[in-house]
VEXTORZA-126926 format. One record per residue (C-alpha): residue number from 1; residue in one letter; x, y, z. Coordinates in steps of 0.1 Angstrom, whole numbers. Layout:
<pts>
   nr  rest      x      y      z
  NUM     A      X      Y      Z
...
</pts>
This chain:
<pts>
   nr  rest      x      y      z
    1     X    377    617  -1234
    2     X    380    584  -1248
    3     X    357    557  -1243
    4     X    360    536  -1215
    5     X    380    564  -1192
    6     X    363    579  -1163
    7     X    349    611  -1166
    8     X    374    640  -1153
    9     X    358    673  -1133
   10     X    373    702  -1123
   11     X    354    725  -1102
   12     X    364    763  -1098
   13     X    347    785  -1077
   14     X    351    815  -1062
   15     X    356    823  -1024
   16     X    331    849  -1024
   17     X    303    830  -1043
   18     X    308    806  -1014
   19     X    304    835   -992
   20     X    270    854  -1004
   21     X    239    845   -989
   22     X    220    831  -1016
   23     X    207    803   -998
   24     X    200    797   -960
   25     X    232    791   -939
   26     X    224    753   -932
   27     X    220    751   -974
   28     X    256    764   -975
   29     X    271    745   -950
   30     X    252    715   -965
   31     X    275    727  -1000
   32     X    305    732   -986
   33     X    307    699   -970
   34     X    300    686  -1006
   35     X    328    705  -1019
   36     X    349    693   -988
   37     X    339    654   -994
   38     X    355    653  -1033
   39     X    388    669  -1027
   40     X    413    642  -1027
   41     X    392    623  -1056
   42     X    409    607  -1081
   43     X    386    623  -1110
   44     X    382    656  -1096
   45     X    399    686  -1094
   46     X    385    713  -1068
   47     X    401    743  -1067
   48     X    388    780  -1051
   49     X    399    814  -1058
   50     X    408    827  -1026
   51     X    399    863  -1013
   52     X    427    879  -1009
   53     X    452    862  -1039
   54     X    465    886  -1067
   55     X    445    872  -1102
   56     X    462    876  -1136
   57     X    424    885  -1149
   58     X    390    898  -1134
   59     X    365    869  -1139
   60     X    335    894  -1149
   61     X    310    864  -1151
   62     X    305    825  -1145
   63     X    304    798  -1171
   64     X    307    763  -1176
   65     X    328    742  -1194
   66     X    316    708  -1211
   67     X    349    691  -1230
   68     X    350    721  -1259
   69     X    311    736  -1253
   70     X    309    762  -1230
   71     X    274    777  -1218
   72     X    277    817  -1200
   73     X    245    823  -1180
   74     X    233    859  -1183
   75     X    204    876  -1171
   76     X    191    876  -1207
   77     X    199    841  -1218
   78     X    221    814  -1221
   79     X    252    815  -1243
   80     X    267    785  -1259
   81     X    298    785  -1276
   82     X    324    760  -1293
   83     X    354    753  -1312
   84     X    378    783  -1316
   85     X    350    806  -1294
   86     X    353    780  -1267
   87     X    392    783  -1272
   88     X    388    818  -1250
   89     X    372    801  -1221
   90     X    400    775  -1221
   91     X    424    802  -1215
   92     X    405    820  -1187
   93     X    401    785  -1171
   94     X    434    779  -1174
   95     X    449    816  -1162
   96     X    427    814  -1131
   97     X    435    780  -1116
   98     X    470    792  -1114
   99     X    457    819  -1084
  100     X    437    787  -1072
  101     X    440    771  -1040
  102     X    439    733  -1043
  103     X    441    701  -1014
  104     X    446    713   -982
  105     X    447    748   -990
  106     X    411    748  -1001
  107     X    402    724   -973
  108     X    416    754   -945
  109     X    391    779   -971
  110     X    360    760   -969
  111     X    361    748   -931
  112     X    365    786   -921
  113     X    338    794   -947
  114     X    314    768   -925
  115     X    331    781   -892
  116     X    317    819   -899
  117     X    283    808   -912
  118     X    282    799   -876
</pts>
């Protein structure tokens, strides 16, 4: 990013992750309507993996991507890699938005996500 340019976020998620009941239903709905509220943003890029959708890979575990630092989250600790060892993440990222439903596709997703949490 240069200086002076707005930050740029791009926000993958899953359908099911969107779907498990980690947190009360009113918490999820609460989320979803967050998730709703930045589509169409200029400087971000929301995109869900739908149930359902062929995937060119299994993602077998979260992580998150900050410019070339990633950070994987396991039940033992936090991994944080960069440079060439960020360079697989980049391709993961890259593989699974193109399975990823994006503007109004993901707007249908998330409002019958919040219509079945009743």
């Amino acid at each position: 990013m240069r200086e002076g340019e707005p930050r740029r976020f791009e926000l993958l998620v899953a359908e099911p992750a969107l779907r498990w009941g980690i947190v009360p239903p009113e918490v999820m709905r609460e989320q979803i309507d967050r998730l709703h509220g930045v589509i169409g943003l200029g400087n971000v890029r929301p995109g869900i993996l739908p149930l359902g959708v062929p995937l060119d890979l299994v993602p077998l575990h979260t992580f998150a991507m900050y410019d070339d630092l990633v950070c994987v989250e396991t039940f033992g600790r936090e991994h944080r890699y960069t440079g060439a060892e960020s360079e697989t993440y980049t391709t993961v990222f890259d593989t699974l938005w193109r399975s990823a439903a994006t503007g109004h596709d993901a707007r249908r997703i998330l409002v019958q996500i919040a219509d079945d949490l009743g």
